[in-house]
VOPAGU-2260 file (C-alpha; in pm, 1 decimal, decimal comma):
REM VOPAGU-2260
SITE   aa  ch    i         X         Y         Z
SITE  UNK   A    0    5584,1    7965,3   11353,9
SITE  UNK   A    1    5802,8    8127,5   11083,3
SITE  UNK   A    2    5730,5    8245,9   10762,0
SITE  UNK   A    3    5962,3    8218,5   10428,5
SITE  UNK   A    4    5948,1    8317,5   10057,1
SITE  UNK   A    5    5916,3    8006,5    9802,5
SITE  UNK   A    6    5874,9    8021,5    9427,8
SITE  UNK   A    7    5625,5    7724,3    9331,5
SITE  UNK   A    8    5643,5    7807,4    8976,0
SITE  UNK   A    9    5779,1    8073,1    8741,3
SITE  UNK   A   10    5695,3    8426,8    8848,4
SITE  UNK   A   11    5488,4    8269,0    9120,3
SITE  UNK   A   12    5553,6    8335,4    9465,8
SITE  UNK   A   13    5379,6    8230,7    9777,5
SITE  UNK   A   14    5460,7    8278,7   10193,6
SITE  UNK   A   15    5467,8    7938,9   10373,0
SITE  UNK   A   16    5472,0    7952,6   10723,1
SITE  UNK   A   17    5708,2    7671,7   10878,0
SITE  UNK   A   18    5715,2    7509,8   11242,0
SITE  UNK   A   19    5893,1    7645,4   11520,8
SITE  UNK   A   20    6168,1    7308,0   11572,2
SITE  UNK   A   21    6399,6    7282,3   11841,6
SITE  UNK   A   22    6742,7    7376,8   11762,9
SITE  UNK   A   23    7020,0    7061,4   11688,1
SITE  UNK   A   24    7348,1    7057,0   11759,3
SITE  UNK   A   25    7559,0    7361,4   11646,3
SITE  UNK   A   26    7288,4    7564,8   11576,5
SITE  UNK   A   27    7163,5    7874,0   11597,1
SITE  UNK   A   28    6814,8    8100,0   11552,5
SITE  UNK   A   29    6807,8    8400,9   11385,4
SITE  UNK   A   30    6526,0    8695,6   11365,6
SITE  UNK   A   31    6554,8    8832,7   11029,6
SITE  UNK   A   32    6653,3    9221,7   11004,3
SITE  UNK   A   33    6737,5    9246,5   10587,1
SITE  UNK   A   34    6775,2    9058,4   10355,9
SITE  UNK   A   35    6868,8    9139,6    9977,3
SITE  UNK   A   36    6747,2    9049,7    9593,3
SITE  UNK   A   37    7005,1    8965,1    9390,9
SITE  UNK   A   38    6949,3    9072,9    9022,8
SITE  UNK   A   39    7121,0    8774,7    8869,8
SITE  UNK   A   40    7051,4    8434,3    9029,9
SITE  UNK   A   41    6785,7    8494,6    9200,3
SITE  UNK   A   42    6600,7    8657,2    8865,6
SITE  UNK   A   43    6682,7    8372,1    8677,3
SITE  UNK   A   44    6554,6    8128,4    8907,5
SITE  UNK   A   45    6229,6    8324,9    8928,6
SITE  UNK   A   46    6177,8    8351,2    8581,9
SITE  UNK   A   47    6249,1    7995,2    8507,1
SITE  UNK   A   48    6571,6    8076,3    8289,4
SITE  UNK   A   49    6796,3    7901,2    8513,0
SITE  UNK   A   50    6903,7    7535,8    8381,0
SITE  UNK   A   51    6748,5    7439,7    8728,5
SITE  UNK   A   52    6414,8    7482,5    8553,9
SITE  UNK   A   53    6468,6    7196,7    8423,0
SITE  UNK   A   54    6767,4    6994,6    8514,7
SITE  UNK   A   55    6950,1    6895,5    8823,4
SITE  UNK   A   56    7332,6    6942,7    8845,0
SITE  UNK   A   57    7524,4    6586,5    8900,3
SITE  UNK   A   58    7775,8    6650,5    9212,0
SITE  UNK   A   59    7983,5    6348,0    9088,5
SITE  UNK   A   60    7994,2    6380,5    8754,8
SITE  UNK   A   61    7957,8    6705,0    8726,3
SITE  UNK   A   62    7731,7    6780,3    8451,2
SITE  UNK   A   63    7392,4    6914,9    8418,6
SITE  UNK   A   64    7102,5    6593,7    8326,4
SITE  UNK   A   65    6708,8    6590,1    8294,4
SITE  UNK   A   66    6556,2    6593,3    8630,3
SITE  UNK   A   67    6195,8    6484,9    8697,5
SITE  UNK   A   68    6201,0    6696,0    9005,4
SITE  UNK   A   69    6228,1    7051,2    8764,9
SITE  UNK   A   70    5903,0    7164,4    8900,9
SITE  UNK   A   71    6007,3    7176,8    9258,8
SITE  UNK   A   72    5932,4    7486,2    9437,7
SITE  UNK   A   73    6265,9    7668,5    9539,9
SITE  UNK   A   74    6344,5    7901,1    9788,1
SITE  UNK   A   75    6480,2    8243,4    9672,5
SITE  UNK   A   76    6774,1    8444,5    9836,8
SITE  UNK   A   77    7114,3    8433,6    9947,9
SITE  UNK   A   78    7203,6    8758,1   10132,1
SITE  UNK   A   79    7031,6    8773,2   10484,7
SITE  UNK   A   80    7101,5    8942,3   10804,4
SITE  UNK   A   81    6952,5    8830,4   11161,7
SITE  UNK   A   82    7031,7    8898,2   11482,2
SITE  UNK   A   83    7074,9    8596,6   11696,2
SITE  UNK   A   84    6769,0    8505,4   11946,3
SITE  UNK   A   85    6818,1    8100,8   12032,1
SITE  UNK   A   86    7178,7    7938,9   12044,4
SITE  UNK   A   87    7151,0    7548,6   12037,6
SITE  UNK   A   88    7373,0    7304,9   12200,2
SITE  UNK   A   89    7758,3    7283,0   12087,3
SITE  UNK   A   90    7819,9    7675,9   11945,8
SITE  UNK   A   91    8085,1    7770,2   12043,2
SITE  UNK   A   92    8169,4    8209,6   11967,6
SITE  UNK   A   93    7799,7    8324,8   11907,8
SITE  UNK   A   94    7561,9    8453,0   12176,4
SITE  UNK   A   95    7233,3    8587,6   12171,8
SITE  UNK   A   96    7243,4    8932,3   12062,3
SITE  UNK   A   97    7478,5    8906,6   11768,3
SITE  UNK   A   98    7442,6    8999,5   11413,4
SITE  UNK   A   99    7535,3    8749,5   11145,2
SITE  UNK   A  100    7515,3    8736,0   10757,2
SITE  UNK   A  101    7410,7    8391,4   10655,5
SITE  UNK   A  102    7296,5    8246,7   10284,0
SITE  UNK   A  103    6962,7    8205,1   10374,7
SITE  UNK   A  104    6668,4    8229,8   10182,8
SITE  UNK   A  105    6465,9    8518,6   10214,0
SITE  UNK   A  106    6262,9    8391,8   10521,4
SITE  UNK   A  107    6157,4    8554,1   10896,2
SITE  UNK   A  108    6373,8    8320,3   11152,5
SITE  UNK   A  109    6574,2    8101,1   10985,4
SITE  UNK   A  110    6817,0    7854,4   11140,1
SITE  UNK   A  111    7176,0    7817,2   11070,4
SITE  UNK   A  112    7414,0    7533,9   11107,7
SITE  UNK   A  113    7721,9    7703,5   11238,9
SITE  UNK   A  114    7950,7    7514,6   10964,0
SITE  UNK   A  115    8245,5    7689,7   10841,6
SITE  UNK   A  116    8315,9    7372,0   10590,7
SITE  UNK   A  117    8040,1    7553,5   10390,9
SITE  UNK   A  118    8020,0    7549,2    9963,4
SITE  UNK   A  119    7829,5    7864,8    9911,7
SITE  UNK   A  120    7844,1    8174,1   10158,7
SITE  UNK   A  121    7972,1    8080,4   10520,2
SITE  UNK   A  122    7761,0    8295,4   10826,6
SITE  UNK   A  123    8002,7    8537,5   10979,2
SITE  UNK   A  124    7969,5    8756,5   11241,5
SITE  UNK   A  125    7917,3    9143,7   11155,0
SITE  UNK   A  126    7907,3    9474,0   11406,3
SITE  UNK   A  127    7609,8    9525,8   11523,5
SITE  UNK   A  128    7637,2    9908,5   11340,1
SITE  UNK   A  129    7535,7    9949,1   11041,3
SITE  UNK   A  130    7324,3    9639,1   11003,9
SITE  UNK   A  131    7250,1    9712,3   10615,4
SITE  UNK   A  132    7584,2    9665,2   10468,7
SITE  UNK   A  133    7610,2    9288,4   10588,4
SITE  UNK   A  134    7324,3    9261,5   10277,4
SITE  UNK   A  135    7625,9    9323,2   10010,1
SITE  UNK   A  136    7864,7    8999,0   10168,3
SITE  UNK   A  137    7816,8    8748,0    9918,5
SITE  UNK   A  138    7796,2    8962,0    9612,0
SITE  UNK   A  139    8127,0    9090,8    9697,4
SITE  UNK   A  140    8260,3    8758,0    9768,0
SITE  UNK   A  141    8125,2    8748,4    9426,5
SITE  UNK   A  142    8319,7    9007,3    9290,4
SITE  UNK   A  143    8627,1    8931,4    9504,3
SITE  UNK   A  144    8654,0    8615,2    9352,6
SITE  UNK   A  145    8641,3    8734,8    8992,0
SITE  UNK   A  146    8931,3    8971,6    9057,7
SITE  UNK   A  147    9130,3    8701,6    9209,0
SITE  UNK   A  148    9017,6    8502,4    8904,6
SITE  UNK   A  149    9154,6    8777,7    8661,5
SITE  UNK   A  150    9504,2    8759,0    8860,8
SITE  UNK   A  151    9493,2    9142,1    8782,1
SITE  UNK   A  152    9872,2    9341,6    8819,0
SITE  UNK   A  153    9988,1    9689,6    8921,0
SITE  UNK   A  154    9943,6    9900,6    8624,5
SITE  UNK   A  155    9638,9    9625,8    8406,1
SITE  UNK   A  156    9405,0    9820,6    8199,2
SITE  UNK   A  157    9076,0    9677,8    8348,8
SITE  UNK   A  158    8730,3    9732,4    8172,5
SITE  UNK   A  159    8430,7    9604,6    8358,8
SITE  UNK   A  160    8124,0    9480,4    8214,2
SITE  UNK   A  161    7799,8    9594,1    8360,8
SITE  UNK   A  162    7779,6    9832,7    8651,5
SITE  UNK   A  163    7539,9    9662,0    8864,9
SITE  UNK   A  164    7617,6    9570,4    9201,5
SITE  UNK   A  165    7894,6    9273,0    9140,5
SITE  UNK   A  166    7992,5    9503,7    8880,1
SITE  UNK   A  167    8021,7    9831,0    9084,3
SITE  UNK   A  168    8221,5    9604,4    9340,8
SITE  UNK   A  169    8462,6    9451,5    9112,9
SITE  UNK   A  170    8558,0    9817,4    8970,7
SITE  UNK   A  171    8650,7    9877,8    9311,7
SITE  UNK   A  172    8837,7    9580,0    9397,7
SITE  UNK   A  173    8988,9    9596,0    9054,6
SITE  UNK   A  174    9172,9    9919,8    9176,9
SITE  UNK   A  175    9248,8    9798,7    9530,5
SITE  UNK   A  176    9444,3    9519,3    9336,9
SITE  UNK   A  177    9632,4    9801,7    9123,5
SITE  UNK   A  178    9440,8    9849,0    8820,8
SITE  UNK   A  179    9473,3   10183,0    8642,8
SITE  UNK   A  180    9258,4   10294,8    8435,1
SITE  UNK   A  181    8941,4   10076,2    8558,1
SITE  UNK   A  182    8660,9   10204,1    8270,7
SITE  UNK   A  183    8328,2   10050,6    8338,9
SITE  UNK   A  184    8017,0    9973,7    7991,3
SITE  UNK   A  185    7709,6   10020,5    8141,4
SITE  UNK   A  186    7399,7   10140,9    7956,1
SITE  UNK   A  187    7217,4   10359,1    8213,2
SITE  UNK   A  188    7362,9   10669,1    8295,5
SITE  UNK   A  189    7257,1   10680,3    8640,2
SITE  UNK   A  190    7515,3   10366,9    8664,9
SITE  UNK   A  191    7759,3   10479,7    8469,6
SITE  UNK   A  192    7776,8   10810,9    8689,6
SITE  UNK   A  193    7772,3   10593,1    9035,2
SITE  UNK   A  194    8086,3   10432,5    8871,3
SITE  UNK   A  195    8308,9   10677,5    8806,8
SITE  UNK   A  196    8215,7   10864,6    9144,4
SITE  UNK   A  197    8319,3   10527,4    9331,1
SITE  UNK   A  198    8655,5   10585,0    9121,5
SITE  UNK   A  199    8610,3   10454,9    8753,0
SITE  UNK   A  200    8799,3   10677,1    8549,7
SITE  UNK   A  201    8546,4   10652,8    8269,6
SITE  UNK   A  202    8192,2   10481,2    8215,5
SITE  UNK   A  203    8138,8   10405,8    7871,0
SITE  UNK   A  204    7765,4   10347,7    7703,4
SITE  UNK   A  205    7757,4   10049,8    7446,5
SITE  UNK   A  206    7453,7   10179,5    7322,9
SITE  UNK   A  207    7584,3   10508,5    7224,3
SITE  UNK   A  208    7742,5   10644,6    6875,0
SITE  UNK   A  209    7819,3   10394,6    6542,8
SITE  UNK   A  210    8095,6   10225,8    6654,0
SITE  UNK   A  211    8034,3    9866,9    6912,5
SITE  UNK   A  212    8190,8    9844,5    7287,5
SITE  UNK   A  213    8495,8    9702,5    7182,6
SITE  UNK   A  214    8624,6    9966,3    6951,6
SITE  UNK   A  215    8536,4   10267,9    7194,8
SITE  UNK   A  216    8728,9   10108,8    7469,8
SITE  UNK   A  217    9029,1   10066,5    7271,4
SITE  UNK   A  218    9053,7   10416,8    7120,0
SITE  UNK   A  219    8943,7   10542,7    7458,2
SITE  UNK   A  220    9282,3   10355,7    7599,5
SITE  UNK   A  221    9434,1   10523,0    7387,4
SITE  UNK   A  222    9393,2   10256,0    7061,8
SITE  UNK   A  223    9496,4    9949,2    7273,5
SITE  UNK   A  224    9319,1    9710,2    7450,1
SITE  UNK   A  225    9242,0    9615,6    7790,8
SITE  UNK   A  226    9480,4    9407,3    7953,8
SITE  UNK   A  227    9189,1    9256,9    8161,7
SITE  UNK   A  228    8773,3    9208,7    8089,7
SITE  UNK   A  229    8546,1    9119,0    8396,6
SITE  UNK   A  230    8194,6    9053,8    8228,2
SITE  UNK   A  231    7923,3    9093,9    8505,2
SITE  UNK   A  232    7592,1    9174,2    8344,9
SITE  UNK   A  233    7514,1    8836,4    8239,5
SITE  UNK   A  234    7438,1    8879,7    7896,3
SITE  UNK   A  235    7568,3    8779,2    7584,8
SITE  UNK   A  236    7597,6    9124,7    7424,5
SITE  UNK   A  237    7789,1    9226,2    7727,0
SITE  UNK   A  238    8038,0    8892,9    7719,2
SITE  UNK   A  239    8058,4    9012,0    7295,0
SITE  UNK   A  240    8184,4    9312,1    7419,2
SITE  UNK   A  241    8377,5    9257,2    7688,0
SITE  UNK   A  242    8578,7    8973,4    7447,4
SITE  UNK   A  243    8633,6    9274,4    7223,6
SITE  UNK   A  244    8751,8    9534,1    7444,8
SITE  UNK   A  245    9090,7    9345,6    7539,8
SITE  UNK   A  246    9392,1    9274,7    7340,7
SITE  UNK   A  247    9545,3    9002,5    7170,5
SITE  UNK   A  248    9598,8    8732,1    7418,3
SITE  UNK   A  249    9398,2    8904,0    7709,8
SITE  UNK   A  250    9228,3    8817,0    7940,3
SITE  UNK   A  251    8824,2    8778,2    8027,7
SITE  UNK   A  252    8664,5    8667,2    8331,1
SITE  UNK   A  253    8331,4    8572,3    8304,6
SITE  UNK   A  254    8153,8    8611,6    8668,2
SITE  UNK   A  255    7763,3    8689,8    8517,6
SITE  UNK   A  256    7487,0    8374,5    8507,8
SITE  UNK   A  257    7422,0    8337,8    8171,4
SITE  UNK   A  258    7132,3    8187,4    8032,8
SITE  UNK   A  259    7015,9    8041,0    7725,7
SITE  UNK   A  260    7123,7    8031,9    7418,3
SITE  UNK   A  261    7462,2    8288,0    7318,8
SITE  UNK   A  262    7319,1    8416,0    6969,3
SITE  UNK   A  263    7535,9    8737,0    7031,9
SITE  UNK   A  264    7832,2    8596,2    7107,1
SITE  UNK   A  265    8007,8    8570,8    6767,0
SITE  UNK   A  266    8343,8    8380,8    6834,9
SITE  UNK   A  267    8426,9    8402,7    6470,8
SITE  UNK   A  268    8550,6    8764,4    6487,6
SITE  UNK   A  269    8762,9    8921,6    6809,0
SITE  UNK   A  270    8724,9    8570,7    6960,4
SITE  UNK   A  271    8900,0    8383,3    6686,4
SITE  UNK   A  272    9128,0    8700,5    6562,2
SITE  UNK   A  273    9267,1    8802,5    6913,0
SITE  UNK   A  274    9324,6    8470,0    7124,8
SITE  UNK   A  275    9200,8    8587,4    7427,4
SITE  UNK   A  276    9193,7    8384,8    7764,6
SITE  UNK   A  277    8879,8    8302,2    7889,6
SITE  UNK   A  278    8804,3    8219,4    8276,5
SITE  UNK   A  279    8474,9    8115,6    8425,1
SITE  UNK   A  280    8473,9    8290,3    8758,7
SITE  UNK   A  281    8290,3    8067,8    9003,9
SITE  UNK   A  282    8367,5    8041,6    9368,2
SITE  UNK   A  283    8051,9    7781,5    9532,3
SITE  UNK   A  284    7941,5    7471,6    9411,3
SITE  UNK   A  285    8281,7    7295,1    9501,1
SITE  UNK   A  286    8486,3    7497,5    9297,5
SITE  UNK   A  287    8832,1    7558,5    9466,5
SITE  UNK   A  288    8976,6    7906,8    9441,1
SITE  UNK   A  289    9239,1    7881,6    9103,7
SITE  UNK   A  290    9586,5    8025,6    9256,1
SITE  UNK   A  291    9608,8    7905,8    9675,1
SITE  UNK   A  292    9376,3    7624,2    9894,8
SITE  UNK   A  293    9365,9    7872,5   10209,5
SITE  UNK   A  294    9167,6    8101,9    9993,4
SITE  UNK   A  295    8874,3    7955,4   10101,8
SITE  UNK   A  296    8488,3    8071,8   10156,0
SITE  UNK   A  297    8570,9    8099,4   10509,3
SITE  UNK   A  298    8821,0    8339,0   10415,2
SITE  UNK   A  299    8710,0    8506,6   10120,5
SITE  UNK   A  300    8358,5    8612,4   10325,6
SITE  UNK   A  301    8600,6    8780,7   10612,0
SITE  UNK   A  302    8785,0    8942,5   10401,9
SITE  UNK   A  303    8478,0    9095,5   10209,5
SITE  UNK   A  304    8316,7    9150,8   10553,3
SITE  UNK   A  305    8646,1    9358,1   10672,2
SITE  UNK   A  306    8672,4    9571,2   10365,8
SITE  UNK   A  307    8266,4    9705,3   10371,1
SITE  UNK   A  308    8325,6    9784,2   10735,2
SITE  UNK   A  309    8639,8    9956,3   10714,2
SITE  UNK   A  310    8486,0   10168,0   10455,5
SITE  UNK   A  311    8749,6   10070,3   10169,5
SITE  UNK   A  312    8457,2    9854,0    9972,6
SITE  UNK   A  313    8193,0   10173,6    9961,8
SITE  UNK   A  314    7877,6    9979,4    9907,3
SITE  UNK   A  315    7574,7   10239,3   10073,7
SITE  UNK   A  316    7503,5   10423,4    9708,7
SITE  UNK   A  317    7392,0   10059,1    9582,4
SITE  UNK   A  318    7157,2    9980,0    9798,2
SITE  UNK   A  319    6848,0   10203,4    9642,9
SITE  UNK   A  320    6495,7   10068,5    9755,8
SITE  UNK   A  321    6360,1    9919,6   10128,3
SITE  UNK   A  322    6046,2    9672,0   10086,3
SITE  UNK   A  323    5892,1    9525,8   10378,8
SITE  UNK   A  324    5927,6    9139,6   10316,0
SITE  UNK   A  325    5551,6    9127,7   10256,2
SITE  UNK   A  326    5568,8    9284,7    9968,5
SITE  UNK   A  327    5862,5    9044,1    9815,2
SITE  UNK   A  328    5635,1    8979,4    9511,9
SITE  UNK   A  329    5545,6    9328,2    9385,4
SITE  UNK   A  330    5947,2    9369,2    9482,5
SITE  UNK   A  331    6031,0    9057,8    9211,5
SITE  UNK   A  332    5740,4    9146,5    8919,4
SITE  UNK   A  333    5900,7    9526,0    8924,3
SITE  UNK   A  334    6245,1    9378,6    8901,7
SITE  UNK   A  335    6130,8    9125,8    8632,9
SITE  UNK   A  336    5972,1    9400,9    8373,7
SITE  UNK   A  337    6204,2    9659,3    8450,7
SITE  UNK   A  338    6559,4    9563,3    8590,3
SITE  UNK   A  339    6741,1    9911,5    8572,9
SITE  UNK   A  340    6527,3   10067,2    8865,1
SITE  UNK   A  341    6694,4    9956,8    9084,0
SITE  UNK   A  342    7039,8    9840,7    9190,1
SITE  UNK   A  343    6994,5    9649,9    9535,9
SITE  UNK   A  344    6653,0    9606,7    9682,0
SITE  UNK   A  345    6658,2    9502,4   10094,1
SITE  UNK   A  346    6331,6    9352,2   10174,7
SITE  UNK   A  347    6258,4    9466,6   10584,1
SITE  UNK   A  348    6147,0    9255,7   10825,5
């Protein structure tokens, strides 16, 4: 018997215990160590933002429709680590004792189909040291993908929308991929001072003076524009921004989960005026990477895995709060009313 997380209706959350199965072919059991909350998705889900609320999205047709099902319960969670304790018939390059990052819900032993064909986040193998960075995989194959997305050169002014994790990550990557200068808007200071000690070269607040986002970042490039605006937060004020920080024909890659209606996103003024390029930055759901087919999940979770534990990705500063998984709820309602304290929870197990 195994217990996992499920959300049977908006900020409701409930344990279910599940049956013990026999493994199939190409499988393998894990006992959970970590696994993370991810501020964006997940939130949305549990709050009953999401368009999943709702609607069901068409694989064929692509396109979101009513759905009759909307008030299914859902399992929460996409960043898990386990070590391996069963191996099922057919696997081929695990063995009992190894540590693996898998997709999984937030759950006690969950089983994992060994498929590297995979849509959302493929389970790789990690060292078995330092167990708690495997928690940060897919939000920086998040983050990688939006910098691949922004097709960023030697030399791009980058500004980077909301210094959360994905956002915190994608400064980073942004100057691995030769940005200079990489500023990040973020509204809380604590963030804004993680950003430039990870190697921002200035954190901007777009709550701060008379003048919006847009304007500060230009005079603070010296009264141009970014070449290049990664929106992260998620929010409409932040996309706003983020469309007026860059120049005329620049670019801006959305990678947040928006929700709702945009009633701050005013496309009649730097929108219309400037011509900028906008790029939805999404890497699962069948969505092939924009620029090469090798570039696959596969791939893009390796690489991610490879930069965290070679210490060129830093990602221990974002990980701020431990919560033993039985507490998950408390974990969710503090997120819910108050976002901003905290950057990465890891529920333990």
């Amino acid at each position: 018997m195994a217990t996992c997380l499920v959300l049977t209706a908006p900020r409701t959350l409930e344990f279910v215990v599940t049956e013990h199965r026999p493994l199939r072919d190409g499988e393998v059991r894990l006992r959970t160590l970590v696994s993370g909350i991810s501020h964006g998705t997940e939130m949305n889900l549990y709050r009953g933002t999401a368009p999943f609320a709702t609607r069901s999205f068409d694989p064929q047709l692509r396109v979101f429709v009513p759905s009759e099902e909307s008030s299914r319960t859902a399992k929460l969670g996409y960043d898990l680590v386990g070590e391996v304790v069963e191996v099922g018939p057919g696997v081929d390059g695990v063995a009992v004792g190894d540590i693996l990052h898998t997709g999984q819900a937030h759950q006690e032993e969950p089983i994992v189909a060994l498929d590297e064909h995979t849509d959302f986040y493929p389970p790789c193998k990690l060292p078995r040291a330092h167990v708690e960075r495997g928690l940060f995989v897919s939000l920086a194959s998040v983050a990688l993908q939006a910098v691949h997305d922004a097709r960023i050169k030697v030399g791009d002014a980058v500004v980077v929308s909301g210094g959360g994790v994905i956002g915190q990550l994608v400064a980073q990557l942004a100057r691995m991929n030769g940005a200079d200068p990489v500023v990040v808007v973020e509204p809380h200071a604590e963030r804004r001072n993680l950003a430039v000690r990870l190697g921002a070269a200035e954190a901007l607040d777009p709550t701060a003076g008379d003048q919006p986002i847009g304007y500060q970042v230009k005079k603070a490039l010296g009264n141009r524009g970014a070449d290049i605006a990664i929106e992260t937060s998620g929010t409409y004020p932040g996309m706003h921004g983020a469309i007026a920080s860059v120049g005329v024909g620049g670019t801006v890659v959305a990678a947040g989960y928006y929700q709702g209606g945009a009633a701050d996103l005013r496309l009649g003024e730097e929108w219309h005026h400037n011509r900028p390029n906008l790029v939805s930055s999404m890497g699962v759901w069948g969505c092939p990477h924009r620029d090469h087919p090798l570039w696959n999940r596969v791939r893009i979770a390796r690489t991610v895995v490879d930069l965290i534990y070679s210490d060129r990705l830093v990602v221990e500063p974002l990980l701020t709060d431990r919560v033993p998984f039985r507490q998950a709820p408390k974990a969710y309602e503090r997120l819910d009313n108050d976002p901003a304290s905290a950057l990465k929870i890891a529920l333990t197990y």
